[in-house]
N, C-alpha and C positions, 0 to 999 in steps of 0.2 A: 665698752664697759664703763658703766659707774658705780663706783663706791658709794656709799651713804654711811657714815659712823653715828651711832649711837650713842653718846654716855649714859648710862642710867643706876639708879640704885644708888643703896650707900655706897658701895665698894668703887663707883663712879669706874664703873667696867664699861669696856667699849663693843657695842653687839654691831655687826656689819649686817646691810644687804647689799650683796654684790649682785647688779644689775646689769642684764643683757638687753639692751633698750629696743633693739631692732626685733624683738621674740616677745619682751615683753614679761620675762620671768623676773625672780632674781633667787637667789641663796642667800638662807639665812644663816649668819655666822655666830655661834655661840648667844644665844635669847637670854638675857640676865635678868636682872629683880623686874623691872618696869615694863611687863607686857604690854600691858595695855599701850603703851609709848613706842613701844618696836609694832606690833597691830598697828596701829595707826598712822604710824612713818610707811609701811607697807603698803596702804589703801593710798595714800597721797603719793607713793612712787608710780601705782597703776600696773604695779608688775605682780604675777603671780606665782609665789614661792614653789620653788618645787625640790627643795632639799632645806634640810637644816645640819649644818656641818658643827661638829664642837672637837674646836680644836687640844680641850683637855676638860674635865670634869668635875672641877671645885667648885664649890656652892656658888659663886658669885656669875660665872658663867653656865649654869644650866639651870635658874631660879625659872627661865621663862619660858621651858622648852615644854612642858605638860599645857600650857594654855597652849602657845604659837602652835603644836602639834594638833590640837583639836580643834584649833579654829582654821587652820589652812591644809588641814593632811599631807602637808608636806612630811618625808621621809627622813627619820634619825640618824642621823652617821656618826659617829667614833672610834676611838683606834681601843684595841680590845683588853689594851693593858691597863686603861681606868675604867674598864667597865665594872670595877667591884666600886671605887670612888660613885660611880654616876648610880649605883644601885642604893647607897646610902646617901644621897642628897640630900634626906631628911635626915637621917641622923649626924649629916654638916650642919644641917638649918639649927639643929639644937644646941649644938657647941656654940653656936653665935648667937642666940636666941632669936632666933626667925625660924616661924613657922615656912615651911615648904611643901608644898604639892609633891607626890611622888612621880616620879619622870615617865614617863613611857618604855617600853619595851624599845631600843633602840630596831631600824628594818636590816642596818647593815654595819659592816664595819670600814673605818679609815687603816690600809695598811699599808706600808713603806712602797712607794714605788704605782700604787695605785691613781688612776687618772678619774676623777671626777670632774663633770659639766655642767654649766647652765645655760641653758640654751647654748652657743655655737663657744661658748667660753669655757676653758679648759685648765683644769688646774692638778699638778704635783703632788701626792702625799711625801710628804717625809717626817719621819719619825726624829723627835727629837727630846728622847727624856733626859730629866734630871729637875726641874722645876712639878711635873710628874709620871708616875710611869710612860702612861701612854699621850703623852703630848706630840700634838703634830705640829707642822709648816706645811699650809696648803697654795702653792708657790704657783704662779701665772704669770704671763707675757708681760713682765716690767714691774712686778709685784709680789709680797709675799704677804699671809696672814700669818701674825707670828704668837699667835695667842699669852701668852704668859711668859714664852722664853728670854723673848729681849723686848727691852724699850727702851724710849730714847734717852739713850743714858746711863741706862739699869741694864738688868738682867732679873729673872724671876727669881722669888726666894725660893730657896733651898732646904729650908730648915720644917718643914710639912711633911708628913711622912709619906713615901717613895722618892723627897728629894734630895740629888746629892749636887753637890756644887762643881767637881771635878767632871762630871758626865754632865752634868748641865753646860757649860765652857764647851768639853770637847763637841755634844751634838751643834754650839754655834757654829764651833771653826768649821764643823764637815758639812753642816747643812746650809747655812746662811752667809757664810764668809766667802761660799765658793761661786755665788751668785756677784752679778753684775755689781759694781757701786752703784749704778743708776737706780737699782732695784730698791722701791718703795716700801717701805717697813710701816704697816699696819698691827698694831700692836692691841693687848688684849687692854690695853691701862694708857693713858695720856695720847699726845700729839702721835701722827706718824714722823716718819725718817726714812735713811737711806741709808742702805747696808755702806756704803762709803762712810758715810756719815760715823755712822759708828763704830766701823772700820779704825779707825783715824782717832775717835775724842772719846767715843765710853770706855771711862776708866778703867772695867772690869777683860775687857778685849785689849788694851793697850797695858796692861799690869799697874797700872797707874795707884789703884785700891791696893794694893800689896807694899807699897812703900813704907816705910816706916814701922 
C-alpha cells in the first residue's frame, strides 16, 4: 500500500489516493477544491481509480468529486446520514462564496461495519458522528483515514450543523482509541499521526482543553 496526500484548496484539506501498487489501482479519498491537482497526482501515480470514498460531506471535501467522477468513472461512496449535506454542496458553495459543481448521484453507500477494497487492500467502515451526521473511519492494516474527526492535535468542529461535541469524543473513544497506538492517523486537515500519539498529548482526549 501507498498513501499519497494531497493538500489543496483554500481550506488546505487533505484528498488521499490510496494505492495498491502491485494491481495498480488506487482509491480516491474525499477530492476537494483542486481537481485538476488530484487528476494529475493520479496520472503520475499510473494507478487506476476505482472508488472514490468521502469520508464526510462538507463543502471542502466534495468540491472535486463531480470532475474526478467524470474523468475516471470511478464509483461514489458515503455513509447515508450526510447524504442531505452532499446533495446541497452547492448551496455550501454559497455560504462561502464558491461557486460549486453539483455532485453526482452517489453508486453506493459507507455503512458501519462494511468492508471496502482496492485491489487486494481492505479497509473497515466505522461510523463516527458528531463533527457530522454521517462521518466515517475507513480503518486498514496499520492505518486509519479519519476525515474530519481527529487531527493531530484537534478534533473536528462541532459547532456546524449535525455537530455535537459530546458524540463527536465518545465516536473517538469507541472507534479510534480502541485501535493499535501504532495505528497511523491520516487526517482530513494537517500532518498525519498515531492514535498513540494522540492517545497521550491531544488536549481534547487527555481533558487537557477543559482545565480552567
Amino acid at each position: 500500500m501507498r498513501v499519497l496526500q494531497i493538500p489543496n484548496g483554500a481550506f488546505v484539506q487533505n484528498s488521499y489516493l490510496v494505492i495498491d501498487e502491485a494491481a495498480a489501482v488506487c482509491a480516491v479519498i474525499d477530492p476537494g477544491e483542486e481537481a485538476d491537482l488530484i487528476l494529475h497526482k493520479i496520472a503520475a501515480a499510473g494507478a487506476r481509480p476505482t472508488a472514490i470514498w468521502i469520508t464526510h460531506a462538507h463543502l471542502d471535501h466534495v468540491m472535486g468529486v463531480s470532475r474526478v467522477r467524470r474523468e475516471t468513472a470511478a464509483p461514489v461512496y458515503l455513509h447515508a446520514a450526510d447524504r442531505e449535506l452532499y446533495d446541497h454542496a452547492v448551496q455550501q458553495g454559497l455560504a462561502f462564496g464558491v461557486a460549486v459543481d453539483p455532485p453526482p448521484l452517489p453508486d453506493g453507500t459507507l455503512a458501519a461495519g462494511d468492508t471496502v477494497r482496492v485491489g487486494q487492500l481492505e479497509f473497515t467502515v466505522r461510523h463516527a458522528p458528531g463533527h457530522s451526521p454521517g462521518s466515517v473511519c475507513l480503518v486498514g492494516e496499520g492505518v486509519a483515514f479519519t476525515g474530519d474527526v481527529l487531527f493531530a492535535g484537534s478534533i473536528g468542529r462541532t459547532d456546524l450543523p449535525g455537530g455535537d461535541f459530546d458524540t463527536l469524543l465518545r465516536s473517538i473513544e469507541r472507534e479510534l482509541l480502541t485501535l493499535p497506538d501504532s495505528t497511523i492517523v491520516y487526517s482530513g486537515h494537517g500532518p498525519e499521526t498515531t492514535v498513540g500519539h494522540e492517545r497521550r498529548t491531544n488536549p481534547f482526549l487527555t481533558g487537557a482543553d477543559r482545565l480552567g
